[in-house]
N, C-alpha and C positions, 0 to 999 in steps of 0.2 A: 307548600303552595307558593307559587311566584307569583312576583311580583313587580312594576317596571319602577318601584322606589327601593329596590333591594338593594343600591349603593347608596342609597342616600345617605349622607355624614347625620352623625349622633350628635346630639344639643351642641355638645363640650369641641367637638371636632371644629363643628359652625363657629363658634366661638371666636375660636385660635386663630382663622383662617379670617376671622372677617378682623380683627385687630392686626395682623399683617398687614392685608391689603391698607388701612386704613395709615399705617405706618408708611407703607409704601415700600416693603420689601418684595423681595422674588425670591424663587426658589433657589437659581442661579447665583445670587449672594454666597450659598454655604460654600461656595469657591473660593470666594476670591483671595483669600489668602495665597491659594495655589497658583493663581494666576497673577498677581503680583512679585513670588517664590520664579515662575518661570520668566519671566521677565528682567529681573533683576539679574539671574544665571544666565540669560542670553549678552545679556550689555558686557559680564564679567568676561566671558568668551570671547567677543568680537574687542576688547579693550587687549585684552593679553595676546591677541595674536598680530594685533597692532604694533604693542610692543615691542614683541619679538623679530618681527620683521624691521623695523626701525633699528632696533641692536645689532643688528646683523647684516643692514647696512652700512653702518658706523662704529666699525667693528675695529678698536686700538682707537689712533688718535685721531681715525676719520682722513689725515692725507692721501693713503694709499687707493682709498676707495676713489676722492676725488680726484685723484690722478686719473686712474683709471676711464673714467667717466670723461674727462678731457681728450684722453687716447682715444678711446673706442663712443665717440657718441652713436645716440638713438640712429642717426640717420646722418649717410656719408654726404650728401649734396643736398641741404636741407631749399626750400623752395624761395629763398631767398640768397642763392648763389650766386657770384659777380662774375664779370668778365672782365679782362683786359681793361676796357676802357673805363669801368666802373675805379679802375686802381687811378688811373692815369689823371683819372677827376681827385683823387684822392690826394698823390703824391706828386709835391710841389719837385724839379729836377735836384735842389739843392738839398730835398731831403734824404738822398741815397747817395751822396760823399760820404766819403772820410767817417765810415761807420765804425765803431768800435768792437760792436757785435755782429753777431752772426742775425739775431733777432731783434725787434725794435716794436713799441706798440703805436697806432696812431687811433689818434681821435678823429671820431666823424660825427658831429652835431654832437650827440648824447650822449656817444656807442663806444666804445676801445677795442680796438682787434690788433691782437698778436700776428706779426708779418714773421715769416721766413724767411732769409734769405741764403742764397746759393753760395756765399762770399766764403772762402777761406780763412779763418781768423786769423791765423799768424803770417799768412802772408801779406794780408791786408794790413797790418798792425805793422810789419816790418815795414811797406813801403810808406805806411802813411810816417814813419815816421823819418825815413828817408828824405820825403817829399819836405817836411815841414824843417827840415836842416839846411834844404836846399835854400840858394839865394834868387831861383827866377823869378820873373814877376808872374809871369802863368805857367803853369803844368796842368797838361789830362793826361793819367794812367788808367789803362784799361788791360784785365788779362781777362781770357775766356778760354773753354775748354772748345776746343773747334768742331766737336762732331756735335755736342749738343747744346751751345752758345750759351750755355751756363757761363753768368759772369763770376771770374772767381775773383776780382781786386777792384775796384773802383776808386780811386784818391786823387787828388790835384790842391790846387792852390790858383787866386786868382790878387794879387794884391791891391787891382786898382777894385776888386767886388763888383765889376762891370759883368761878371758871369758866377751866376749861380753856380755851377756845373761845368765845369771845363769839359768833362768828358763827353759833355753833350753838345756840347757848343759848335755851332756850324759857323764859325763865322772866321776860321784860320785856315788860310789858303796852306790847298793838297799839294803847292809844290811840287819834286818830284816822284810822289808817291803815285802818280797820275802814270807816271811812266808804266808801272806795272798791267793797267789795264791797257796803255798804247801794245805794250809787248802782248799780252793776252791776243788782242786783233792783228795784231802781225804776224803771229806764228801760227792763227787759225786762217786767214785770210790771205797772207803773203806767202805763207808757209816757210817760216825762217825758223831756224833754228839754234843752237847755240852757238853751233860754228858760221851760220852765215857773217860771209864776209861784209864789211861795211865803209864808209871813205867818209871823210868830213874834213873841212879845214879852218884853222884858227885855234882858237882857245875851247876848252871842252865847257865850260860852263855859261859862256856866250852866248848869245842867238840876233845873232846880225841877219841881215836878209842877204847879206852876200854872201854867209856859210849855207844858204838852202840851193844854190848853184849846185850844178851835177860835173864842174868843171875839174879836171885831176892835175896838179904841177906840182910842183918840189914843194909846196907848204900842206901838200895834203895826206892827212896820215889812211891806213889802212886798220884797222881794228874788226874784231869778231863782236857778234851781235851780244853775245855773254858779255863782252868786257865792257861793251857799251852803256848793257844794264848795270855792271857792275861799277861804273867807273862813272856813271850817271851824266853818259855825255850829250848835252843840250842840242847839238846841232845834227847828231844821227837822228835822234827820237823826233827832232823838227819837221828832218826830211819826210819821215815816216809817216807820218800825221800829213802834211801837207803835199806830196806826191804818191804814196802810194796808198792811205787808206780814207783818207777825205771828210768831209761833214758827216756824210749817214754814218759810217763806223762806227765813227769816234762816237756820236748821239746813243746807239744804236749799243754800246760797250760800255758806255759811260753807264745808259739805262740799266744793263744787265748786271754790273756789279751794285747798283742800288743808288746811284746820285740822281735827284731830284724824283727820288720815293719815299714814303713817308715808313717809314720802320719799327714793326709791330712791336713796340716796347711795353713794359709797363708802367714808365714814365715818359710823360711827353717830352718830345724833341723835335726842333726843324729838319730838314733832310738836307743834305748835301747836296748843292749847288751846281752844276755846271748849263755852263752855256757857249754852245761851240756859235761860231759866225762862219761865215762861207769864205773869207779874205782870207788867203793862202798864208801869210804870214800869220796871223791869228789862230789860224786851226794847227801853224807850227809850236806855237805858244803856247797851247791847248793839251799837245802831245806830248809835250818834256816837263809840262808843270810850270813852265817859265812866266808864272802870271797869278794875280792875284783873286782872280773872279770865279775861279775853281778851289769848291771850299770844302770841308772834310772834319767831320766829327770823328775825335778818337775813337770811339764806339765802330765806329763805320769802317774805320783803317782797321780795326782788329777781326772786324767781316770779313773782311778784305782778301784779310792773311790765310785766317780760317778756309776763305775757297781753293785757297791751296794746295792744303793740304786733303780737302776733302772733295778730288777730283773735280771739280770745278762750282762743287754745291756751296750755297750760302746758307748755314744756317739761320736763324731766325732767334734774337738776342732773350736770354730771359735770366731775371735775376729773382725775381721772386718767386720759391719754392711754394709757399700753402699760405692762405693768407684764414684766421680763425677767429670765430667770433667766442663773445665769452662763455657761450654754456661748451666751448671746443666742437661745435661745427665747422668742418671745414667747408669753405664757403667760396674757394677757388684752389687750382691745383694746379701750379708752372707743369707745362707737356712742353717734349723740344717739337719745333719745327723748322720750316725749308721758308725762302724767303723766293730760291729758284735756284737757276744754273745759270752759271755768270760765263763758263768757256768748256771745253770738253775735258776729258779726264787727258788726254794726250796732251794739251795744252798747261794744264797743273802743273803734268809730269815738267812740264820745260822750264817753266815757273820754277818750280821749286830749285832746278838746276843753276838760274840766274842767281835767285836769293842768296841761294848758297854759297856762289862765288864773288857774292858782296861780301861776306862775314871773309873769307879766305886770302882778299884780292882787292876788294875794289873799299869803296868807301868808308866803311864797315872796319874795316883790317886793324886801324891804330884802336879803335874801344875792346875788341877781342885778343889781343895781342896776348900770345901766350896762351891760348884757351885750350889747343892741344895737348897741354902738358896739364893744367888746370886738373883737380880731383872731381870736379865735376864736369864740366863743361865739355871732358875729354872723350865725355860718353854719349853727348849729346850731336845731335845731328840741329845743326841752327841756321836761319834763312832769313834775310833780313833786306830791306829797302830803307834808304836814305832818303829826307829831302832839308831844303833848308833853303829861307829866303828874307831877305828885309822885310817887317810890315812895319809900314808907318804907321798906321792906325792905332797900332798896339804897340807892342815889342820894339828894340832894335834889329831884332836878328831873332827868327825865329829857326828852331829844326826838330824836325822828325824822326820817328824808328817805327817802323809796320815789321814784322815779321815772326820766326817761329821757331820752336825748342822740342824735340821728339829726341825719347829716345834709342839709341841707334840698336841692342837688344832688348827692346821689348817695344810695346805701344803705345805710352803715358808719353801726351806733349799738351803745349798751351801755345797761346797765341797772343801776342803784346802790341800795342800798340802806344806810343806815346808822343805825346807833341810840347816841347819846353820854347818858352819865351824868356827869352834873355834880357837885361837889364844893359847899362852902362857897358858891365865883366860880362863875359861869356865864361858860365860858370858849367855846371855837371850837363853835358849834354844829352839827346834823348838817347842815341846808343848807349852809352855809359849806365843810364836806368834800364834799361832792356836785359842789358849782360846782368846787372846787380837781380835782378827780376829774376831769369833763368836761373841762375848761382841759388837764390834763396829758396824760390820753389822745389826744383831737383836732389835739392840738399837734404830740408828736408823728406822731401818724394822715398830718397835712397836710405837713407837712415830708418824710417818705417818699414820697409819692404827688411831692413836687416835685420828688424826687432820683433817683425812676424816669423822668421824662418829661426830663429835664437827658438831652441829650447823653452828658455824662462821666457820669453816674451810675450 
């Protein structure tokens, strides 16, 4: 017979069940062992795989891995990437002389980042220490590669410390390195060429306003436009400027090789100076260099040379390769650029034909002396501009060397520029650093290129 108490628990059951509850167990209890067993095996797991991961990040003595991690970070341009002018805020002009290394760290507020730079170590080591034997009271040397204005030497000396930076310094008149851009507008403008014939009379380094007369008698010589540029004479390049290519030209030439523009560096610098006037004799002044108010950053001269050889393009200067922060983000990355075109490629081509025959012929001749026979120098194709003038401001005697080293079978050249301020002695002039410049660098250059093709090398 049924019945609806047929489950009902037995005295003893009631019992048990009411002294539980009364304890305040559950049935859920007979677990928990198991459930603190699984729990404890979960922690062991997520611990050991921790660790193993950790060991095997730091796997020997931990360098390698941090190496690596330096090299190859998370992210190539993290969102705190700089620009150009972010450096330029950074880096005071005097802090990229006479560098020792290739690399250097700067601080900024809190932060140290590891700088690149583009500089050739032992050529930069050889000239600085050139420089520092020397006796002038100023020097800027500047070498760059001309197709991609990678700087590869930067060194100077300034003894009176009136200039951070020599090689930046705008304030040493371009003399007749000016000459180059008169010739540039003459042979695009005038359409002269090497052989054009030329007349001037008096003294070649002169500029009276009675050698800009178009008069011809027994005191006046005939010369070729080549020997002109070569032989840096004051009263052709006067005429030039002041009869046949005038204020806008000269403005208009000046601009296009980069004086008074500001020059996308990554450290700050003034721009190079000029200011032509409208006064016939002035704008002759203006043309040969014969003047002090036309000013000229080493930096700038080695542009210069550079458009030379690079059918009339100006590179755009960069010395700083990758600049990195400390987890090895790289946070900027030196790209070449164009700054413009300063004259045509058929123009370069004439150019370089004049340079050339400064090193061979013209002013150039007594620092080369010998270079043909020279083991290195013999192989080199070399093109070069003079200038040189009193500055009272500074110096007694200030001079110049703008030009250029390729060589003649193959396509490895550089581009120099230097400007030496004299003392009391006229001592190591800037041609004489320019040759020692090409000697060093080629020398090396040729030696490498023999130790790659060596067997054992």
């Amino acid at each position: 017979m049924e019945t609806r108490f047929e489950n009902r628990p037995t005295w003893r059951e009631y019992q048990v069940r009411l002294k539980r509850r009364e304890s305040g167990y559950h049935p859920l209890f007979r677990f928990r062992w198991a459930v603190y067993a699984l729990v404890v095996a979960t922690g062991l797991v997520i611990g050991l795989a921790f660790h193993f991961n950790k060991t095997d990040a730091h796997d020997g003595d931990g360098t390698e891995q941090e190496s690596a991690r330096m090299e190859k970070p998370d992210r190539d341009i993290p969102a705190t990437a700089i620009e150009k002018q972010d450096i330029r805020a950074w880096l005071p002009s005097g802090s990229v002389i006479n560098l020792e290394k290739k690399r250097f760290t700067v601080q900024v507020n809190r932060d140290f980042y590891q700088v690149d730079t583009s500089l050739d170590p032992s050529l930069q080591a050889h000239l600085l220490e050139k420089v520092r034997a020397s006796k002038a009271e100023q020097i800027g040397l500047v070498v760059l590669d001309p197709e991609t204005g990678k700087v590869l030497a930067m060194v100077g000396n300034d003894e009176d410390k009136s200039s951070p930076n020599p090689c930046l310094d705008n304030s040493f008149p371009a003399a007749s390195i000016f000459k180059i851009i008169t010739a540039a507008a003459a042979i695009e403008e005038c359409g002269f060429n090497s052989g054009t014939k030329m007349t001037f009379s008096g003294g070649k380094y002169t500029l009276y306003k009675s050698q800009l007369k178009n008069k011809v008698d027994r005191y006046t010589s005939t010369v070729s436009f080549m020997d002109s540029f070569a032989q840096s004479i004051n009263p052709v390049f006067g005429k030039i400027g002041a009869q046949r290519l005038g204020r806008e030209s000269l403005e208009k030439y000046g601009m296009a090789f980069g004086f008074n523009r500001d020059i996308d560096f990554e450290v700050a610098m003034k721009p190079s100076s000029l200011k032509v006037p409208d006064e016939s004799y002035q704008l002759a002044e203006i043309a040969c260099g014969f003047n002090r108010s036309t000013t000229l950053t080493p930096l700038h001269g080695a542009l210069i040379a550079a458009a030379v050889l690079n059918g009339g393009r100006i590179p755009e200067p960069t010395m700083i390769e990758q600049v990195m922060d400390g987890s090895g983000h790289t946070l900027y990355q030196g790209r070449p650029g164009v700054m413009g075109d300063a004259m045509t490629s058929r123009a370069s081509e004439q150019l370089r034909v004049l340079m050339m025959r400064t090193i061979s012929a013209g002013t150039c001749r007594k620092a080369f002396r010998g270079a043909a026979k020279d083991r290195v120098l013999s192989r080199l194709v070399i093109g070069g501009k003079t200038g040189s003038i009193d500055n009272r401001e500074r110096s007694r005697r200030m001079d110049w060397f703008v030009g250029f080293a390729g060589e003649k079978n193959g396509t490895e050249k550089i581009v120099v520029a230097v400007v030496v301020g004299h003392g009391e002695y006229i001592g190591m002039r800037a041609a004489e650093f320019a040759r020692y410049t090409f000697t060093d660098y080629f020398k090396e250059y040729f030696a490498a290129a023999v130790s790659k093709q060596s067997p054992d090398g």
